[in-house]
VOVO-335863 format. One record per residue (C-alpha): residue in three letters; x, z, y. Coordinates in steps of 0.05 Angstrom, whole numbers, plus 32768, in hexadecimal, padded with zeros to 4 digits. Layout:
<rs>
AlaXZY/...
</rs>
This chain:
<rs>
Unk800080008000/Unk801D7FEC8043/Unk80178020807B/Unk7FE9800E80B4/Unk8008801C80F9/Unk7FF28061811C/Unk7FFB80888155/Unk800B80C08139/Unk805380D98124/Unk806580B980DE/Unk808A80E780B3/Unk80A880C6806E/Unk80A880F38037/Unk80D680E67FF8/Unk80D181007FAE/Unk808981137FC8/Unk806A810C7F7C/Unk806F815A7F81/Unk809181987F88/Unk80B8819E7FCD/Unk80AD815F7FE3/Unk805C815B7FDB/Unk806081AA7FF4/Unk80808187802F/Unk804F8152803A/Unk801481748038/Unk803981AA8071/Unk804E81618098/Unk800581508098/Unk7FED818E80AB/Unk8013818F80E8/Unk7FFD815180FC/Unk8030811A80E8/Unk801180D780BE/Unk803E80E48081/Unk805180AF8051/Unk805680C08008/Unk808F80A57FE7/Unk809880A97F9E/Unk80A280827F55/Unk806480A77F3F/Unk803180807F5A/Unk7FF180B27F3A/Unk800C80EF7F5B/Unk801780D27F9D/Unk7FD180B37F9E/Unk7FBD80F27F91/Unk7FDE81187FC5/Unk7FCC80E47FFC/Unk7F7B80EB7FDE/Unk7F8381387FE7/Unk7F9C812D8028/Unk7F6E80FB8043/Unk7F3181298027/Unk7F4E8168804F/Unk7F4981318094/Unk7F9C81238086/Unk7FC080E2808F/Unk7FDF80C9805D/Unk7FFC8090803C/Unk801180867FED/Unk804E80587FE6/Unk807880517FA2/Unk80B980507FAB/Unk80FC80617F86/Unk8131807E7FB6/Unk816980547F89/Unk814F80157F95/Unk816E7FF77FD1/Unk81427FB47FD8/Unk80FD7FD97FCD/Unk811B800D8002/Unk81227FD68036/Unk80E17FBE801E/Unk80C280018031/Unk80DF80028071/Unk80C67FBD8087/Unk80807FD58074/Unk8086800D80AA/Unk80837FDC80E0/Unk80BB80018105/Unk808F803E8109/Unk80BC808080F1/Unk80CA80C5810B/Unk80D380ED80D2/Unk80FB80E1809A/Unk80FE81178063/Unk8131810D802E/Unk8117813A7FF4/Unk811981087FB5/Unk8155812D7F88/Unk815D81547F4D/Unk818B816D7F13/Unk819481557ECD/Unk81B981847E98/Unk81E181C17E94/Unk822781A27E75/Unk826D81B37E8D/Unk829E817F7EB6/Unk82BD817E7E6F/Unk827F81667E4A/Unk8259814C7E7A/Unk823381087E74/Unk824380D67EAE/Unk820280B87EA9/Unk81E480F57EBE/Unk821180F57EFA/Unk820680BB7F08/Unk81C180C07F0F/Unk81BF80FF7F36/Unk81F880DD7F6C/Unk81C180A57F72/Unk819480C37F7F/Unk81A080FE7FA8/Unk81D780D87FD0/Unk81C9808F7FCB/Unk8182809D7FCF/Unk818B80BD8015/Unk81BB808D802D/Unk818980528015/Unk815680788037/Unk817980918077/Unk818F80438080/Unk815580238078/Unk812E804F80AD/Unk8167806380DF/Unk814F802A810E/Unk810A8045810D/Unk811D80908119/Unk8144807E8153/Unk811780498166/Unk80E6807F816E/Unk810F80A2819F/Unk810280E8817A/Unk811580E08135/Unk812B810D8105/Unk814F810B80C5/Unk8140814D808E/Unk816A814B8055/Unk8152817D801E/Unk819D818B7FF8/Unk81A481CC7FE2/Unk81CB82077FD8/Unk81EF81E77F9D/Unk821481B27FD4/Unk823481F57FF0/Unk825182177FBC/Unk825E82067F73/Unk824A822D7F2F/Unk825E821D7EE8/Unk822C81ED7EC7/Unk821E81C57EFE/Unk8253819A7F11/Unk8226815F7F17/Unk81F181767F3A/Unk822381A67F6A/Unk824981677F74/Unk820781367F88/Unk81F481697FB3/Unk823081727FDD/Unk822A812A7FEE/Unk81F381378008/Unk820181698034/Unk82348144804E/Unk820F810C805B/Unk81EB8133808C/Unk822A814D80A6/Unk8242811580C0/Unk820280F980D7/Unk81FD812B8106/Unk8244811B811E/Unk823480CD811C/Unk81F480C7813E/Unk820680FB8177/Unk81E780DF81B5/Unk81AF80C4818E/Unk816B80D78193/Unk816C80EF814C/Unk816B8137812F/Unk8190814180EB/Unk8173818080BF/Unk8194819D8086/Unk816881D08055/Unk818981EA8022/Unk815B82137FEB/Unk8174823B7FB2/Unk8146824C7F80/Unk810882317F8A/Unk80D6822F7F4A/Unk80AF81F07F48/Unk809081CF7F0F/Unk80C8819F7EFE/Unk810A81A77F13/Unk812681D67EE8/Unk810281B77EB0/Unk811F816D7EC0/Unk816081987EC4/Unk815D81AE7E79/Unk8139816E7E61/Unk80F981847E51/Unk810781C27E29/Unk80DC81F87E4F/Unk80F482377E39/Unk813582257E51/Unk811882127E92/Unk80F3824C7E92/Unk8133827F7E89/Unk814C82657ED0/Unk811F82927EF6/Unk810D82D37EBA/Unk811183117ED9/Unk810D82EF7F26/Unk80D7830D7F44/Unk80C982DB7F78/Unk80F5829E7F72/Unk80DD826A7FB2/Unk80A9823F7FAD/Unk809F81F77FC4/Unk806F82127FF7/Unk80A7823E8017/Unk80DA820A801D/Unk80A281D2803C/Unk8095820A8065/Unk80DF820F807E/Unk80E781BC8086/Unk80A581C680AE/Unk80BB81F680D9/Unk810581D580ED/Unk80E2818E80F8/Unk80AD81A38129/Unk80E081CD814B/Unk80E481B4819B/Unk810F8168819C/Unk8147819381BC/Unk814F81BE817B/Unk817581AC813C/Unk817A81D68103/Unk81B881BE80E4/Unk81B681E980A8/Unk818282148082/Unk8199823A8056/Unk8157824E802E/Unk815482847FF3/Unk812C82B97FD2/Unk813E83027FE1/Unk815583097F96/Unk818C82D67F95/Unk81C482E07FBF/Unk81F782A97FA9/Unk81EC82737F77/Unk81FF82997F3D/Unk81ED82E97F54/Unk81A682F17F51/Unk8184832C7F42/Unk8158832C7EFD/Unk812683677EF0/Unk811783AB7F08/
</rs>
């Protein structure tokens, strides 16, 4: 579906199929922006953008994959130059292995799509967002691109480009009429990630967050992304740093009474 122009702020929302990203949508819309759904799951973004248009929302379903640079620029075209908003959330982790024993196809296919994917993205719309002459640029990394743990190499490594691809957008676009937002969540308990991490088997997934009384939820990091975007143009939250009171490093969180 192609997005019909609007006056109102357009905010693009990747990986918004669920979890953070359709958290973040539906917080977009709320606050008034026209947000466009951006996903490989076409059901679940239909979805979203029907709950959305039945609570008086704007919204727009488009399927996309991140990874795909020609469907990217396809998407972009569609937009008609209309983009203030960008919110690079489409990521995840695959597997638990050491450096040692570690697949490369699974690092391959977290690098493309948590860096490439935001660099495809971030490309394609850059015009627009500064075209707009208010744009801004989120870029949902996490607390794995600051500091490393065993067992995640892949992942840690992924998302540490990310983080500094919004370093040095912030450095490259100075002057520019575009913001460049950093959140960085720790644990955050959604339906999926941990279980993509340990490929399907839920028990495993499950173990992540035993004994955590109150790990984040999608809701509290859209909530965050929210709040930094609709700060005054002036403002830029270069990094949020985002986690539950129980976990104070990647690897020290407290489990249990």
């Amino acid at each position: 579906m192609t997005p019909a122009p609007t006056a109102a702020p357009t905010a693009v929302v990747t990986g918004a199929s669920s979890g953070i990203g359709a958290a973040t949508a539906r917080r977009l819309a709320a606050a008034g922006y026209r947000v466009v759904l951006t996903a490989r799951r076409e059901e679940r973004i239909e979805a979203l953008a029907a709950e959305l248009a039945e609570a008086g929302r704007d919204a727009v379903p488009y399927v996309l994959d991140v990874t795909d640079r020609a469907a990217v620029d396809a998407f972009a075209a569609s937009l008609d130059g209309r983009c203030d908003v960008l919110v690079n959330n489409a990521g995840g982790a695959i597997g638990t292995e050491p450096v040692a024993s570690a697949d490369p196809a699974d690092w391959r296919t977290m690098y493309e799509v948590n860096v490439l994917g935001v660099l495809n993205m971030t490309q394609a719309l850059l015009p627009a967002l500064t075209a707009s002459g208010d744009g801004t640029i989120v870029v949902l990394s996490s607390t794995a691109g600051l500091a490393t743990y065993e067992g995640g190499g892949g992942y840690v490594a992924a998302k540490h480009g990310s983080h500094v691809i919004a370093e040095t957008l912030r450095l490259e676009l100075n002057g520019q009429p575009v913001r460049i937002i950093e959140i960085a969540p720790g644990m955050v308990r959604t339906e999926e990630f941990a279980l993509t991490r340990f490929r399907g088997d839920a028990e495993k997934a499950a173990k992540v967050y035993e004994g955590v009384a109150e790990p984040l939820t999608a809701d509290d990091v859209a909530d965050s992304v929210a709040w930094a975007v609709t700060r005054p143009s002036h403002v830029n939250v270069d990094l949020l740093v985002v986690r539950p009171r129980a976990q104070a490093s990647n690897y020290k969180v407290h489990r249990g009474s």
